[in-house]
C-alpha positions in Angstrom: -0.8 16.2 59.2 -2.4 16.7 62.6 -1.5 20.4 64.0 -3.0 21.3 67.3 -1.7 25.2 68.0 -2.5 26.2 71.7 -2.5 29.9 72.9 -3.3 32.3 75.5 -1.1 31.2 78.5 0.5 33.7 80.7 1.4 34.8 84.0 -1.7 35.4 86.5 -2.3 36.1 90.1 -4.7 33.5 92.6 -8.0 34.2 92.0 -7.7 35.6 88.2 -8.5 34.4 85.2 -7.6 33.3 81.5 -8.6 31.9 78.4 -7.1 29.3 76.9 -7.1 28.2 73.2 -6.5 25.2 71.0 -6.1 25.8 67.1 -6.9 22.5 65.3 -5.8 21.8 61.5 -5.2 17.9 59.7 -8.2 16.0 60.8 -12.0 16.4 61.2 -11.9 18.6 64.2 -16.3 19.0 64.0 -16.7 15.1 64.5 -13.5 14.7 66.9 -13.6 14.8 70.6 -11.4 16.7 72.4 -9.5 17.3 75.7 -7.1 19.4 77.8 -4.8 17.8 79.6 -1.8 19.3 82.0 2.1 19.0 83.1 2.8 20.5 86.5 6.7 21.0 86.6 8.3 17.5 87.7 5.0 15.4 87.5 3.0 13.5 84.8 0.2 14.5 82.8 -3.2 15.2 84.1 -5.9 14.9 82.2 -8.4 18.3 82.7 -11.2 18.4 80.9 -13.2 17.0 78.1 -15.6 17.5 75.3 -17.8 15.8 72.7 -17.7 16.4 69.4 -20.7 18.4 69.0 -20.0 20.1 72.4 -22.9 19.2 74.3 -21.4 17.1 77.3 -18.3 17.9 78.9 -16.2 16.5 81.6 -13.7 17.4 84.1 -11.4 16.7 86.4 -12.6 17.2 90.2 -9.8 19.2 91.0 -10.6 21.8 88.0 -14.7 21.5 88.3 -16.7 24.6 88.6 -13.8 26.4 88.2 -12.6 25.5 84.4 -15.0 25.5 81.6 -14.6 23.5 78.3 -15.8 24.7 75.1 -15.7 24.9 70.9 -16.1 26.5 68.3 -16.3 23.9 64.9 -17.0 26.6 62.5 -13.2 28.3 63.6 -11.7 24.8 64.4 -11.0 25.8 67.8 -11.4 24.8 71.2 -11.1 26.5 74.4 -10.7 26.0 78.0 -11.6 29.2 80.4 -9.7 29.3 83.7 -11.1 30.8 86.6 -10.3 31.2 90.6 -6.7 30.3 89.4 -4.9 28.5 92.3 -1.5 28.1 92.6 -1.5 24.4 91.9 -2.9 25.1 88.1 0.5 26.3 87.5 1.3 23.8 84.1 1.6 23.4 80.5 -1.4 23.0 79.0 -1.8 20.5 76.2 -4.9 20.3 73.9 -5.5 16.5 72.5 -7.8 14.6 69.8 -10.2 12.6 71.8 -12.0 12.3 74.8 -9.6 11.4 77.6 -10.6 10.1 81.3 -7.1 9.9 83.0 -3.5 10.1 82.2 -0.4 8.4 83.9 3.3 10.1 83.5 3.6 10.7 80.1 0.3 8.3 78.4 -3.3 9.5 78.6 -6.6 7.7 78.6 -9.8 7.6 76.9 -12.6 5.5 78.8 -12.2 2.5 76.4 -8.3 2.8 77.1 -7.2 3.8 74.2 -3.8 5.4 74.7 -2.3 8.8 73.7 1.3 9.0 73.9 3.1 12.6 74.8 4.0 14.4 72.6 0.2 15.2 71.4 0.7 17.6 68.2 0.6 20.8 69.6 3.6 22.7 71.9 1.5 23.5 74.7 0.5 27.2 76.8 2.1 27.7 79.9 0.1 28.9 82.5 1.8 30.3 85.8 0.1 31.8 88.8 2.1 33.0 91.3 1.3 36.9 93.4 
């Protein structure tokens, strides 16, 4: 069974910083691509960021670039997503997912060959607020 256990969430002012993390257990987390993706409260999913199994590319949204970084760790079956310059509009739950993902739409996310994930995605998500 596929667990995906995602951690380190909080409260945070504009600016600051956090580090997210993504517990993986079920599957073959080294050979599996993996994403971020976030709910805002009342909107869809948006997809974040991105990477390949091996973790040597990455991808991101252009509203999170330079600011968010993607990585892994295969030998602890974990992935991570570091937040920085936290703005206001990152306030979401954050959702770790198997596979590399290009776009989501309400509640279904994309890879680039359009294979669909349906929410739920494994995993009960991190919430991240940032509010002064």
């Amino acid at each position: 069974e596929v667990q995906l256990v995602e951690s380190g969430g909080g409260l945070v002012q504009p600016g600051g910083s956090l580090r997210l993390s993504c517990s993986a257990s079920g599957f073959a987390f080294a050979s599996t691509a993996m994403s971020w993706v976030r709910q805002a409260p009342g909107k869809g999913l948006q997809w974040v960021s991105s990477i390949s199994s091996d973790g040597g590319s990455t991808y991101y949204a252009d509203s999170v670039k330079g600011r968010f970084v993607i990585s892994r760790d295969n030998a602890k079956n974990t992935l991570y997503l570091d937040l920085n310059s936290l703005k206001t509009e990152d306030t979401a739950m954050y959702y770790c997912v198997k596979d590399r993902l290009a776009w989501c739409r309400r509640t279904t996310c994309y890879t680039p060959q359009w294979v669909s994930w349906e929410y739920p995605f494994g995993g009960q998500g991190t919430q991240v607020t940032v509010s002064s």
